[in-house]
C-alpha positions in Angstrom: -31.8 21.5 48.2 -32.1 19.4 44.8 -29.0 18.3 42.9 -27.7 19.9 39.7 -27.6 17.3 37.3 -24.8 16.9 34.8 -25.9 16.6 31.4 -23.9 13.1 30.0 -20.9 14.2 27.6 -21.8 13.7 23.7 -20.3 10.9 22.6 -16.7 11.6 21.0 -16.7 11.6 16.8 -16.0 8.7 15.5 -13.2 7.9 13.8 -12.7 5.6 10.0 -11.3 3.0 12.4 -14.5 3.0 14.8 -16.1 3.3 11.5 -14.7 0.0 10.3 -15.0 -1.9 13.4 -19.0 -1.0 13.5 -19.6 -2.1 9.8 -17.8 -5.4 10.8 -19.9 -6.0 13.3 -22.8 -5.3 11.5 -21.9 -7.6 9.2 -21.0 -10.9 11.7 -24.3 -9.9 13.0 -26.1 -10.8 9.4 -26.1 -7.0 7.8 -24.5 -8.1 4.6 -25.1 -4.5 2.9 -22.7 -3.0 5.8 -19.9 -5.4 4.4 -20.5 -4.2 0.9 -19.9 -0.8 2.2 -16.5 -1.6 3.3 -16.1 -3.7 -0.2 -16.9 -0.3 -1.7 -14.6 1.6 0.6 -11.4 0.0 0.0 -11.8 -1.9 -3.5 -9.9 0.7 -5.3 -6.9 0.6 -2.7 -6.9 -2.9 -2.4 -6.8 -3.1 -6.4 -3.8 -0.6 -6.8 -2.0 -2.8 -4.1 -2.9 -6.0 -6.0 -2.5 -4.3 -9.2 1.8 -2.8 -7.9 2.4 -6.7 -7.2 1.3 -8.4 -10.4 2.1 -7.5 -14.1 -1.0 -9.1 -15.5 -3.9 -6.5 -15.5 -6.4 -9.4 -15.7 -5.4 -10.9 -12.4 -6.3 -7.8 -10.1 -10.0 -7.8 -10.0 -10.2 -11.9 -9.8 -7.2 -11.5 -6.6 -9.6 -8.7 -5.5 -12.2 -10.4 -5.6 -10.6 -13.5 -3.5 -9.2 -11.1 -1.1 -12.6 -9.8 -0.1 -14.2 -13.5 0.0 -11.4 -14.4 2.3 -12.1 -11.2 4.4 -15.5 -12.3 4.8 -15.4 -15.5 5.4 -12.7 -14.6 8.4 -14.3 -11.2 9.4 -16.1 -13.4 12.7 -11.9 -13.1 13.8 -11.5 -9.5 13.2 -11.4 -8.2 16.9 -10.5 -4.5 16.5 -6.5 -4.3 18.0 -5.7 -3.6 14.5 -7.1 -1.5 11.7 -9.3 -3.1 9.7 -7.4 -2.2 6.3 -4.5 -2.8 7.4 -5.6 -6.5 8.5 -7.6 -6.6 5.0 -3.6 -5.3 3.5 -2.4 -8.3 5.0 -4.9 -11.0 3.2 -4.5 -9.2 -0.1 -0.9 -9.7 0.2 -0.9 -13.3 0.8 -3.7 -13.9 -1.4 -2.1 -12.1 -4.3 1.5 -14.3 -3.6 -0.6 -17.5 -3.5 -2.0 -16.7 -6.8 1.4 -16.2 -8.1 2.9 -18.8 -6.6 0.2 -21.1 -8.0 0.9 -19.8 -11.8 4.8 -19.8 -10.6 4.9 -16.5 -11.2 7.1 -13.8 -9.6 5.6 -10.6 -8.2 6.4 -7.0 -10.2 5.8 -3.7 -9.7 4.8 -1.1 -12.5 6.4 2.1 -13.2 2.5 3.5 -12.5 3.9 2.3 -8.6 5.6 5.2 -8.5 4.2 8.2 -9.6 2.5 8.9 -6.2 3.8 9.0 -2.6 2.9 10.8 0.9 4.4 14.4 2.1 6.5 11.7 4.7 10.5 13.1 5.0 11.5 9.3 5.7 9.8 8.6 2.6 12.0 8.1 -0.7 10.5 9.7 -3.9 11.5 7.9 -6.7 8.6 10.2 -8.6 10.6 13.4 -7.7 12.2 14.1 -11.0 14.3 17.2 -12.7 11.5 18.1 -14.5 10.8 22.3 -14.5 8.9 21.9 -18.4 8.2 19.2 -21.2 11.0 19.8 -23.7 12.1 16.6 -25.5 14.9 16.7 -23.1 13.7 16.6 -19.8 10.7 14.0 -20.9 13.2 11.6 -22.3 15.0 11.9 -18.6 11.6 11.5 -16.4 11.1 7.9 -19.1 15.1 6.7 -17.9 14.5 7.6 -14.9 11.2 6.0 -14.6 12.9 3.0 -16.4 15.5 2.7 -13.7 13.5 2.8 -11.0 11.4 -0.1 -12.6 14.5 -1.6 -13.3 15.0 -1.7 -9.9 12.2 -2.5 -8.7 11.7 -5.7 -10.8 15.3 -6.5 -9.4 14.6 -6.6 -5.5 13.5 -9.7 -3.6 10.0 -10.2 -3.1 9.8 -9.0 0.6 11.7 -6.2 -0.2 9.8 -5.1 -3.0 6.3 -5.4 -0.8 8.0 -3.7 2.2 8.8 -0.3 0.0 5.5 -0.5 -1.7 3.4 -0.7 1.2 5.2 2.1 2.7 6.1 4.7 -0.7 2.5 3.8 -2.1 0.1 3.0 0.4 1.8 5.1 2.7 1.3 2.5 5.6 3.5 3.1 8.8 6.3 0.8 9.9 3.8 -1.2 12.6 1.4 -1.4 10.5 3.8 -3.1 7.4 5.1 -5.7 10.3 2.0 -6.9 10.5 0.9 -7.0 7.2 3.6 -9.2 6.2 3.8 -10.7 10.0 7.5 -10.0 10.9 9.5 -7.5 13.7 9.6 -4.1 12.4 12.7 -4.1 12.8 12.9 -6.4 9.8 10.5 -3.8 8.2 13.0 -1.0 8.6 16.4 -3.1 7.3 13.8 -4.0 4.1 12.7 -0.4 3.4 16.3 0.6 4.3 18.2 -2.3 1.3 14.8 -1.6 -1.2 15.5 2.3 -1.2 19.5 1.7 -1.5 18.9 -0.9 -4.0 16.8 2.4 -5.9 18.9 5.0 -5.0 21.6 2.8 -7.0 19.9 2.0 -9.6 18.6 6.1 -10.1 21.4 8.1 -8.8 23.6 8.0 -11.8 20.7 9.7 -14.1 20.3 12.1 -11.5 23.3 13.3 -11.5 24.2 13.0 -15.2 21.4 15.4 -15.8 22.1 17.8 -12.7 24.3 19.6 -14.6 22.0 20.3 -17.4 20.0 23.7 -18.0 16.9 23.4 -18.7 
């Protein structure tokens, strides 16, 4: 009596992280045109990051730039446990605070930051504004409002600052954020926690001076 044979199982789909960690490895092996897909992949994220950090426009590409030479020339250390954007995150950071520290130049944050967020009900929306038309009226509230919250942006310590803009902006989770700017996340949390006070301050009055307002 022969055996049935079991056909193998396909392999499972894979995923942007397996996706990643294939096109690294492709490119420690020599395949420089897989590393220029991933250039191409996250350029435009990397560059808004960059870009929420520092006020000078002409900076971003040239810290973009550095960001992905340093990810290169480290890529042989890139073992997998983490994402790869979020490890690439994490040398876009420091290379953008090195560059500011060597102008001595403090990182700021647009009010551009915050016209986008994730659907995320821990998430703060500064971008969430009384607006229901565009009457004179409710656009000259969206501009204070939008004023304040750069206002209060500009106002928070640097590590506050990064923590609420990798999370409102980038969307990244709380484990990933620790280890993007390598600290507990319980850190994380207390940073988001003071940065989103320190906004809420800062906004709240506006808010309520116009709640009462028809529009």
């Amino acid at each position: 009596m022969s055996e049935s044979i079991t056909p193998p199982a396909p392999p499972p789909p894979a995923n942007s992280a397996d996706a990643d960690f294939q096109l690294v490895q492709r490119t420690v092996a020599g395949d420089d045109k897989a590393y220029e897909l991933l250039v191409l992949k996250y350029q435009r994220r990397i560059e808004r990051l960059i870009g929420r950090m520092v006020r000078d426009v002409d900076l971003v590409e040239d810290i973009a730039q550095e960001t992905f030479i340093r990810a290169y020339r480290a890529l042989h250390q890139f073992r997998g446990e983490a994402q790869f954007y979020t490890w690439l995150y994490r040398i876009a950071v420091n290379t953008a605070k090195k560059a500011l520290v060597d102008m001595k130049r403090d990182p700021t944050v647009s009010e551009a930051a915050f016209r986008s967020s994730d659907d995320d009900d821990e998430t703060y929306r500064p971008g969430n504004e009384p607006i229901s038309d565009e009457s004179p009226d409710t656009i000259l509230a969206a501009k204070e409002i939008a004023a304040a919250v750069n206002a209060a942006m500009e106002a928070l310590p640097n590590e506050l600052r990064q923590a609420v803009t990798l999370r409102e902006i980038e969307g990244l989770s709380y484990e990933e954020i620790a280890e993007v700017m390598n600290c507990p996340i319980g850190t994380v949390r207390s940073r988001i926690f003071r940065a989103r006070e320190a906004i809420s301050a800062r906004v709240k009055p506006l808010l309520d001076s116009q709640s009462g307002k028809r529009w």
